[in-house]
TORLUMNU-560518 format. One line per 8 residues: number of its first residue (from 1); for each residue x, y, z of C-alpha. Coordinates in steps of 0.2 Angstrom, whole numbers, plus 5000, padded with zeros to 4 digits. Layout:
<fizas>
NUM> X,Y,Z; ... $
</fizas>
This chain:
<fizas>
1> 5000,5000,5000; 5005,5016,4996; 5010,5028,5011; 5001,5044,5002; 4984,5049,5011; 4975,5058,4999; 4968,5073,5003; 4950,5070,4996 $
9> 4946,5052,5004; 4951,5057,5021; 4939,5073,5019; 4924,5062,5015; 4929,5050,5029; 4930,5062,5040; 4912,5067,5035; 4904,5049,5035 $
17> 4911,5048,5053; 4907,5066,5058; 4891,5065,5050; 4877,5069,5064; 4864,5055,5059; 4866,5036,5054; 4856,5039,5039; 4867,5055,5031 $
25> 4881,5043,5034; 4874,5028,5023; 4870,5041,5009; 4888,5048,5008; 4892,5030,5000; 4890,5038,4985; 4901,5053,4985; 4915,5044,4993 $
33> 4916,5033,4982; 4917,5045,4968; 4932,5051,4977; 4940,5034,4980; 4938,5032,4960; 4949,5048,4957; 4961,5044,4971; 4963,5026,4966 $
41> 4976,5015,4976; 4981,5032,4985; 4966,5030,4994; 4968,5012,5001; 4977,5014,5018; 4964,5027,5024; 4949,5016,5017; 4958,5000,5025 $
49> 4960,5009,5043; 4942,5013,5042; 4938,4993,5037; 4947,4989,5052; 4940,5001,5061; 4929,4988,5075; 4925,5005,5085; 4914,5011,5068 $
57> 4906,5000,5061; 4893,5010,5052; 4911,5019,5044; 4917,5003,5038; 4903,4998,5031; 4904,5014,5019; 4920,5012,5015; 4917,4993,5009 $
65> 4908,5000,4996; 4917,5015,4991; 4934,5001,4989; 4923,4990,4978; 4920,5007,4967; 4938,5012,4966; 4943,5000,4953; 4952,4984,4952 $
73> 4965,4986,4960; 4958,4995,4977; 4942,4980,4975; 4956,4966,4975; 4966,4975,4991; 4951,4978,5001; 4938,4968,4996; 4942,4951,4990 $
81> 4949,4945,5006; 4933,4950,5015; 4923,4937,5007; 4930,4924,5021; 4932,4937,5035; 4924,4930,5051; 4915,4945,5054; 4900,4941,5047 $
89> 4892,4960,5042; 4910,4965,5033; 4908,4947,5023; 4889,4953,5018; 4894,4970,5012; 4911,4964,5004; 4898,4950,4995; 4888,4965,4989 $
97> 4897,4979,4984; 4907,4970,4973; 4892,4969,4963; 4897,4987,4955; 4914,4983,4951; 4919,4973,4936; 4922,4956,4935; 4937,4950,4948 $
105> 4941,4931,4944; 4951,4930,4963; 4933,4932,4970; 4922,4921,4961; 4927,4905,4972; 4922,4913,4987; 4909,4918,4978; 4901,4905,4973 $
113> 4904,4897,4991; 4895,4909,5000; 4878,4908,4988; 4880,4889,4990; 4878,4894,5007; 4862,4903,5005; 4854,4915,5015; 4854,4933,5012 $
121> 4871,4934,5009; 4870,4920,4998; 4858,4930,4989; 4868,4944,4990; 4882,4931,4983; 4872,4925,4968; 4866,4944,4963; 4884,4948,4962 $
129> 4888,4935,4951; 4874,4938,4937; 4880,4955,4937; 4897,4949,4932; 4888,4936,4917; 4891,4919,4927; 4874,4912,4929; 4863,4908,4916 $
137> 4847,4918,4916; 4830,4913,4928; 4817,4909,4915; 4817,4901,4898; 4815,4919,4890; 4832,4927,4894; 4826,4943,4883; 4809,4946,4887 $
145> 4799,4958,4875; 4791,4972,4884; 4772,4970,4883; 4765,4988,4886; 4756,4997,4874; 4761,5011,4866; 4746,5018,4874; 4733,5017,4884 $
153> 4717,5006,4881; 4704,5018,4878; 4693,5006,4888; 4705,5010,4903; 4719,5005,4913; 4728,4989,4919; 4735,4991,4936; 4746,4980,4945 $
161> 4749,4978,4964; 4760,4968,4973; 4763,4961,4992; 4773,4945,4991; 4771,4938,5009; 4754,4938,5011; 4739,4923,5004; 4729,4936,4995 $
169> 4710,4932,4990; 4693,4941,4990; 4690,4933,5006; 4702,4939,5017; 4700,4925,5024; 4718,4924,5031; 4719,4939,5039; 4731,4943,5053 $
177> 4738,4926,5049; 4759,4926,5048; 4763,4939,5036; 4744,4943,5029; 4741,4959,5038; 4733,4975,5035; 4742,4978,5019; 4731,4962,5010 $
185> 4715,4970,5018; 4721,4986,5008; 4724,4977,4991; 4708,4970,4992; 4696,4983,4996; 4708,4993,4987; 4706,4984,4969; 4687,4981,4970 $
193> 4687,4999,4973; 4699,5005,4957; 4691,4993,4945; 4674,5006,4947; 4685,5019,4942; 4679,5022,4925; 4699,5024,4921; 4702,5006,4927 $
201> 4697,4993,4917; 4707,4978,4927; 4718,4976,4943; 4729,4961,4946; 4737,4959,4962; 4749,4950,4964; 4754,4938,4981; 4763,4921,4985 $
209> 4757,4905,4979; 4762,4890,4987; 4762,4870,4978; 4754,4878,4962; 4737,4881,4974; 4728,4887,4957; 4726,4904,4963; 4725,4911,4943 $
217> 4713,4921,4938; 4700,4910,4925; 4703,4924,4913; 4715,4937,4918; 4712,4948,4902; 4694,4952,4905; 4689,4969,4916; 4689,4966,4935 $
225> 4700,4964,4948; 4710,4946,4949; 4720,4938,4959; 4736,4930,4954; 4748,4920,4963; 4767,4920,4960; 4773,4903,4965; 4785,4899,4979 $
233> 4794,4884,4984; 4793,4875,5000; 4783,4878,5016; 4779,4895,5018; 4792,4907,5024; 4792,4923,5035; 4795,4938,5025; 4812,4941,5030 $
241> 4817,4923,5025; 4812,4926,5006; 4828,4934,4999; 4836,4919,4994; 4822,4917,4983; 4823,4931,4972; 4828,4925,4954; 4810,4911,4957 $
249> 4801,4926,4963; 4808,4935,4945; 4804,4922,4936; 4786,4919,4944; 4781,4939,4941; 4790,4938,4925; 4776,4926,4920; 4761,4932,4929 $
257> 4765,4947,4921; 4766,4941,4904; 4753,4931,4904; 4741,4945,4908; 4748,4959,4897; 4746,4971,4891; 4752,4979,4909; 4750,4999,4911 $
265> 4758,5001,4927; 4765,4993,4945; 4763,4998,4961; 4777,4995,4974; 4774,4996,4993; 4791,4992,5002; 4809,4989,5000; 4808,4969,4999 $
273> 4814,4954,4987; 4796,4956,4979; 4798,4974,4975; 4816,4972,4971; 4813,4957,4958; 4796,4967,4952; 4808,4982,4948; 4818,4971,4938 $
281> 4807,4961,4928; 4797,4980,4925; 4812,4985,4918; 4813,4971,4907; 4795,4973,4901; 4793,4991,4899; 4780,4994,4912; 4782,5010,4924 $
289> 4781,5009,4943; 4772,5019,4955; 4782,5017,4973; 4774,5020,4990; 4789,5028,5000; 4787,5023,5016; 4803,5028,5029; 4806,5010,5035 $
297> 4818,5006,5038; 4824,5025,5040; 4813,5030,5055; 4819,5012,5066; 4836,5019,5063; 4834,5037,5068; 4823,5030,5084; 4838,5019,5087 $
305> 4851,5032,5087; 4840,5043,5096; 4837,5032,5112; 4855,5026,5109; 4849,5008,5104; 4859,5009,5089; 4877,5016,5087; 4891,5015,5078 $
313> 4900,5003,5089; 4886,4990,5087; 4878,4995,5071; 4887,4981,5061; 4878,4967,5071; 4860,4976,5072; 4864,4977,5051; 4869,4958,5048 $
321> 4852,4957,5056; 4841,4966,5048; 4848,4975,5032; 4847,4991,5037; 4859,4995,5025; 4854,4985,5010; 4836,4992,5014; 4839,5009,5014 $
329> 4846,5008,4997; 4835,4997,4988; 4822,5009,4994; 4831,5023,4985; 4836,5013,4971; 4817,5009,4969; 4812,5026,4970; 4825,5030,4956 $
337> 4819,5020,4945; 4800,5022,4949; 4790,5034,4938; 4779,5039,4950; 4782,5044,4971; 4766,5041,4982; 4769,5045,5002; 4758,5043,5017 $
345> 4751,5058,5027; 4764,5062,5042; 4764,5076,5053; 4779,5082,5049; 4779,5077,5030; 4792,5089,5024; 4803,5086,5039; 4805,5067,5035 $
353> 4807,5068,5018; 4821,5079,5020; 4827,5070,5036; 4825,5051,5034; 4822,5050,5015; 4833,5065,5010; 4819,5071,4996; 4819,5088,4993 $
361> 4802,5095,4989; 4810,5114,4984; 4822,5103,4970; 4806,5095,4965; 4807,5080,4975; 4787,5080,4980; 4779,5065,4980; 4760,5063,4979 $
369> 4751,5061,4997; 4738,5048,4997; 4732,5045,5012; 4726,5024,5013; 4707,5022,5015; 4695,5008,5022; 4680,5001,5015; 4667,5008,5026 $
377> 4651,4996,5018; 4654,4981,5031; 4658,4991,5046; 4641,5001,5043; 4633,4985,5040; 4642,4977,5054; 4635,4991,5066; 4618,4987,5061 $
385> 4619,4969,5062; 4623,4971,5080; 4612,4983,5085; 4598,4975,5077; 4602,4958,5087; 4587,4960,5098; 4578,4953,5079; 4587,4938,5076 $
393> 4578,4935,5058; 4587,4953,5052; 4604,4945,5055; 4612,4937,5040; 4619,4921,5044; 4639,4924,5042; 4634,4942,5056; 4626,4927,5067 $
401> 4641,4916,5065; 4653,4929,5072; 4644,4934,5084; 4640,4916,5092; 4659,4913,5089; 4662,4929,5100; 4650,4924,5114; 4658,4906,5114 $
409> 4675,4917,5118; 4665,4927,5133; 4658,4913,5140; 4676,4906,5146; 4676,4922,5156; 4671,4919,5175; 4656,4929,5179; 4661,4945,5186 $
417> 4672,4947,5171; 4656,4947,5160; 4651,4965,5169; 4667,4973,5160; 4669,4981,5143; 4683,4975,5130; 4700,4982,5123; 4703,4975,5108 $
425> 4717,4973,5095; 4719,4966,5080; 4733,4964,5068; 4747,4951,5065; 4756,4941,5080; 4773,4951,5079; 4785,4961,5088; 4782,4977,5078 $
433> 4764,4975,5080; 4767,4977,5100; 4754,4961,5105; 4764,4953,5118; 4768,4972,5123; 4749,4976,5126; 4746,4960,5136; 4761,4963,5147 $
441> 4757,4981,5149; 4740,4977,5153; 4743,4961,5166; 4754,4972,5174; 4743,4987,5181; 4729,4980,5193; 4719,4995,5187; 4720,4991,5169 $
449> 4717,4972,5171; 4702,4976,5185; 4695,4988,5171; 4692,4979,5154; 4695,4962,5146; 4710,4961,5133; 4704,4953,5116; 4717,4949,5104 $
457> 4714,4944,5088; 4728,4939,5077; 4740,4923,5073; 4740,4904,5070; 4738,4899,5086; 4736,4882,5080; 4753,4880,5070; 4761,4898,5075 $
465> 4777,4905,5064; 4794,4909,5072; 4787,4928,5073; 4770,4921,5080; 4778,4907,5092; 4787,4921,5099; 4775,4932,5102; 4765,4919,5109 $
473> 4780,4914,5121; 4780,4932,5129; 4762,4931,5129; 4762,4915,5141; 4776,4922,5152; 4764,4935,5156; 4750,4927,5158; 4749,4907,5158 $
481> 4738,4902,5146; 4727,4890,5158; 4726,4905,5166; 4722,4917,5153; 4703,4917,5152; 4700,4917,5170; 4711,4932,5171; 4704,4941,5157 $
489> 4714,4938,5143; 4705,4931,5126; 4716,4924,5112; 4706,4923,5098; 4719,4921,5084; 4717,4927,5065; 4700,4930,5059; 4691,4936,5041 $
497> 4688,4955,5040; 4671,4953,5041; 4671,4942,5057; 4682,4958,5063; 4670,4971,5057; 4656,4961,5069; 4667,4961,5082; 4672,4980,5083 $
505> 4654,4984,5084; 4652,4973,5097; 4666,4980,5107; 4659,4995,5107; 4638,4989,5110; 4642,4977,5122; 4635,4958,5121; 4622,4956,5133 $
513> 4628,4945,5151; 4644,4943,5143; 4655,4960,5138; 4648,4979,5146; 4646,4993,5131; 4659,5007,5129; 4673,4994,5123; 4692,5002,5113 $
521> 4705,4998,5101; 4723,4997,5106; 4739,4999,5094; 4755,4994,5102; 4762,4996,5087; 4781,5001,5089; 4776,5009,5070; 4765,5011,5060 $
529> 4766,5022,5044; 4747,5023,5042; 4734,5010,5054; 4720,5003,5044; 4715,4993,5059; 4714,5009,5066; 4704,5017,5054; 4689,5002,5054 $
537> 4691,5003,5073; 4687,5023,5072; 4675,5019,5059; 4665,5010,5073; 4666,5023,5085; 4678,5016,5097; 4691,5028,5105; 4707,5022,5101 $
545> 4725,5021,5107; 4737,5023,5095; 4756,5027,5094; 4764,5044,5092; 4772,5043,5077; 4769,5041,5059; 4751,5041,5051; 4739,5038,5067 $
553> 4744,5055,5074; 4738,5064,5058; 4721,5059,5061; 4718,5053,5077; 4714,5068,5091; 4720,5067,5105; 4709,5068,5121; 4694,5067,5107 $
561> 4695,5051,5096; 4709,5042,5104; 4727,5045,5113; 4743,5045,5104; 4755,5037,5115; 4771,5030,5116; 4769,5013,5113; 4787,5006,5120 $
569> 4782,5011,5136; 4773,4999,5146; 4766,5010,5160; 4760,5024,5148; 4751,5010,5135; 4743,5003,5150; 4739,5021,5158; 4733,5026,5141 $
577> 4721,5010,5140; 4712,5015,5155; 4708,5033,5149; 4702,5027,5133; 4690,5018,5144; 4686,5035,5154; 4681,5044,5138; 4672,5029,5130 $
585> 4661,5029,5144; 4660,5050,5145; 4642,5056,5144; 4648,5061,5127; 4655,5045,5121; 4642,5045,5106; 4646,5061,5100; 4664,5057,5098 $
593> 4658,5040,5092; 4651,5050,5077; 4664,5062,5076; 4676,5049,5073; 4667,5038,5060; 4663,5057,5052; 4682,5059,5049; 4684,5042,5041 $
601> 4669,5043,5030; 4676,5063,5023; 4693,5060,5024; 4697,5041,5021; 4687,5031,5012; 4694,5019,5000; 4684,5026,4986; 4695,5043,4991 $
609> 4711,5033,4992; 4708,5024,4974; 4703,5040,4965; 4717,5048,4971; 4728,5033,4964; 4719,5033,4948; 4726,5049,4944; 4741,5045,4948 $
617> 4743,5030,4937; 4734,5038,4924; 4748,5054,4923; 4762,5038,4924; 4754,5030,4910; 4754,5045,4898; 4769,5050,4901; 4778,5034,4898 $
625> 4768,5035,4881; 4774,5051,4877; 4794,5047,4880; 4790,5031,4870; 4784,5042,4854 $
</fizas>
């Protein structure tokens, strides 16, 4: 190595290590490596004291990327001998960024070792090696021709949405099961909603398939929305697991795709291998893609700094874990390449998309705000079903169902629990959705637990996931589940949305001998970038709790409609819970019952929601006809 420390690379270390957030230190990846290319193997001895560097880590990341850009020699130096370094989140990187440098024949071994390995960093591994041209291509088209019009159908618009890790069907019938959360509700209600559009003419949307189930729409060229599945291999896997199938996913969207062409436009929801591989195979086909940009995982690391969770010392390990890196990245690749930005209300909008997503609106970096909306018909219906008990015959059958499937659950309550109102949440078993937080939170004030019975409905309790099971593990440590109904606890496990719209109603009515009226939701949500659970839970006039940040606190009031808490905190969720039960049962609990359904039926409705999108997708589409003329 040479003994000359350029001027120019130390300046922009300086600056990654002196940079006063985590997140403006990942984006100066970029300009140091522009530097590291000019200085070449001057730069080697500052980047390799920074790879050593154990003290910062967040620093050696960077500079694993900017060696791999500064050319072959500076790659072979730094790089190559990390692909069998025992420290596993320098191996992931070296993996990766070698990705943008050209082909180095020292590293295809180790290479080709590692994707053997699988995992993510095999994945990593094998994306590295098609980039160089040494595998063979993932479908038996290796040149694909794009199958977008020229135009637009005059008869409307095909629209494409994805969510990979969710089973996706008009029934919703898997709801808060493993991965199927609120997102699938969304899609559902979402497409039913584009397709009367008079702009839409069909939606496809796009989930896993597992053991070719047959999810394929009988005819996915005729108007309507559809439902197709994009096989995947072996048991089902939790979303974090699916990296290593990203050339299978490419190939199984490839083909969807293709099959049900012509395509206008996708729409992208998060920084994952679905949207990654979708991206790709877009790209291949010619169809534009409209990216909701969401800060995730941007706001977990700026939370982690900020309560000194996450620093520079330890942000290798916390990154092996969970790609924070890698993440951010592909979120900003995506958004590169998309032709269309769609954000989420936040309260301080401009703020984050300078500060976590480094937009800037002045420069013309303005995403479209569309808020998500709900599909009010079943809550409304659902609120007159239950009201309307007293006359039997007025209930349909699949209302009567859910009810008697909801008694069955009261009944294991003792007695003088059956005198108390419910708090009730619903969403997926996992630790970002705060469950086994809210049931410790709320076994562990007397006041809280004397107050209200805890309904939870979410999860497979039958044949939980590694997410679920642990959940369920904290669950029982705080309550024993022999114990649970005779303390109050109800464990309902995943239900249909419409089983879910009953039950919010009768949360907030009452069930006659077995629940009181005046009933809440709870999010423990550690995030939540918009809530549709607590939209439908507003929507039925309960007060909600809900956390903080992100999307609840621009329409939730506080001290009206709900609370806005912090949801990390035990003592406050629990605290939280009990005033929530105080205004539910206020002498004015119907008129903020009202007011609260009156701000969901104005402001988000997913009528509101897929008008807005249409829009949007409609100003993609001609656009990406006119650059094509």
């Amino acid at each position: 190595m040479t003994s000359t420390l350029p001027a120019p690379t130390l300046g922009r270390l300086d600056a990654v290590r002196s940079a006063p957030s985590f997140l403006e230190a990942i984006d100066l990846i970029d300009p140091l490596a522009d530097v590291v290319r000019v200085d070449g193997e001057a730069a080697m001895r500052a980047l390799g004291d920074a790879i050593d560097d154990d003290s910062d880590q967040l620093t050696a990341i960077v500079a694993v990327h900017a060696a791999a850009a500064g050319g072959a020699a500076v790659a072979a130096a730094l790089v190559v001998p990390l692909l069998t370094s025992p420290v596993p989140f320098l191996r992931e990187h070296a993996v990766w960024a070698l990705r943008w440098c050209p082909l180095l024949p020292e590293a295809v071994t180790a290479l080709r070792a590692t994707m053997a390995e699988g995992g993510f960093t095999g994945m990593l591994a094998e994306a590295t090696l098609e980039a160089w041209g040494l595998l063979g291509p993932d479908d038996e088209v290796a040149a694909p021709p794009r199958v977008r019009p020229a135009g637009p159908d005059p008869s409307g618009l095909t629209v494409a949405q994805l969510f990979l890790h969710a089973d996706i069907d008009g029934s919703l019938l898997h709801s808060g099961k493993g991965d199927t959360g609120g997102i699938a509700t969304l899609l559902v209600h979402l497409g039913d909603s584009l397709v009367d559009d008079r702009r839409i003419a069909r939606v496809l949307t796009l989930s896993r398939s597992h053991d070719d189930d047959g999810r394929t729409a009988a005819d996915p060229l005729a108007p309507g929305h559809h439902y197709l599945g994009v096989p995947l291999p072996g048991p089902v896997r939790p979303a974090g697991d699916t990296w290593p199938l990203r050339r299978t996913v490419r190939q199984g969207l490839r083909r969807a795709l293709r099959a049900a062409a012509p395509v206008d436009v996708l729409h992208l929801r998060m920084a994952d291998v679905g949207s990654w591989a979708a991206a790709e195979v877009a790209a291949e086909l010619g169809i534009p893609t409209v990216l909701t940009l969401a800060p995730d995982p941007h706001a977990l690391i700026a939370a982690r700094q900020a309560a000194g969770l996450l620093t520079r010392a330890t942000f290798g390990a916390a990154d092996h874990a969970e790609h924070l890196v890698f993440r951010v990245l592909l979120l900003r690749d995506l958004a590169a390449g998309a032709a269309g930005l769609v954000v989420f209300p936040r309260p301080q909008l401009e703020r984050d998309l300078r500060d976590l997503l480094h937009l800037d609106p002045d420069a013309g970096d303005r995403p479209v705000i569309v808020p998500e909306g709900i599909d009010l018909a079943p809550i409304d219906r659902a609120a007159r079903e239950v009201a309307g008990t007293a006359w039997e015959a007025e209930v349909p059958a699949p209302a009567r169902r859910a009810l008697a499937e909801l008694d069955l659950l009261l009944s294991t309550l003792p007695p003088a629990r059956r005198e108390l109102p419910l708090a009730i949440t619903v969403g997926r078993l996992h630790r970002v959705k705060g469950m086994a937080t809210l049931v410790e939170a709320w076994a562990s004030n007397p006041t809280c637990a004397e107050r209200c019975n805890l309904l939870v409905v979410g999860g497979d309790l039958a044949d939980p996931s590694d997410d679920e099971a642990e959940q369920l593990a904290r669950i029982d440590a705080s309550v024993p589940r022999p114990e649970a109904g005779e303390r109050g606890l109800l464990l309902a496990g995943h239900r249909p949305n419409g089983v879910v719209a009953t039950w919010l109603a009768a949360v907030r009515l009452g069930r006659a001998g077995l629940s009181a009226p005046g009933g809440v939701y709870v999010s423990a949500s550690l995030k939540e970038e918009f809530g549709i659970a607590i939209l439908e839970a507003m929507a039925s006039g309960l007060v909600v709790v809900a956390p903080d940040g992100g999307g609840p606190a621009t329409y939730v009031e506080h001290g009206v409609t709900g609370l806005l808490v912090d949801t990390t905190s035990a003592d406050v969720l629990s605290a939280a819970v009990v005033t929530a039960l105080d205004l539910a049962a206020a002498p004015d609990a119907a008129v903020r019952a009202q007011h609260a359904k009156d701000v969901v039926t104005a402001e988000f409705s997913i009528a509101t929601m897929a008008s807005s999108l249409a829009t949007v997708y409609s100003e993609v589409t001609r656009d990406a006809a006119r650059h094509q003329s």
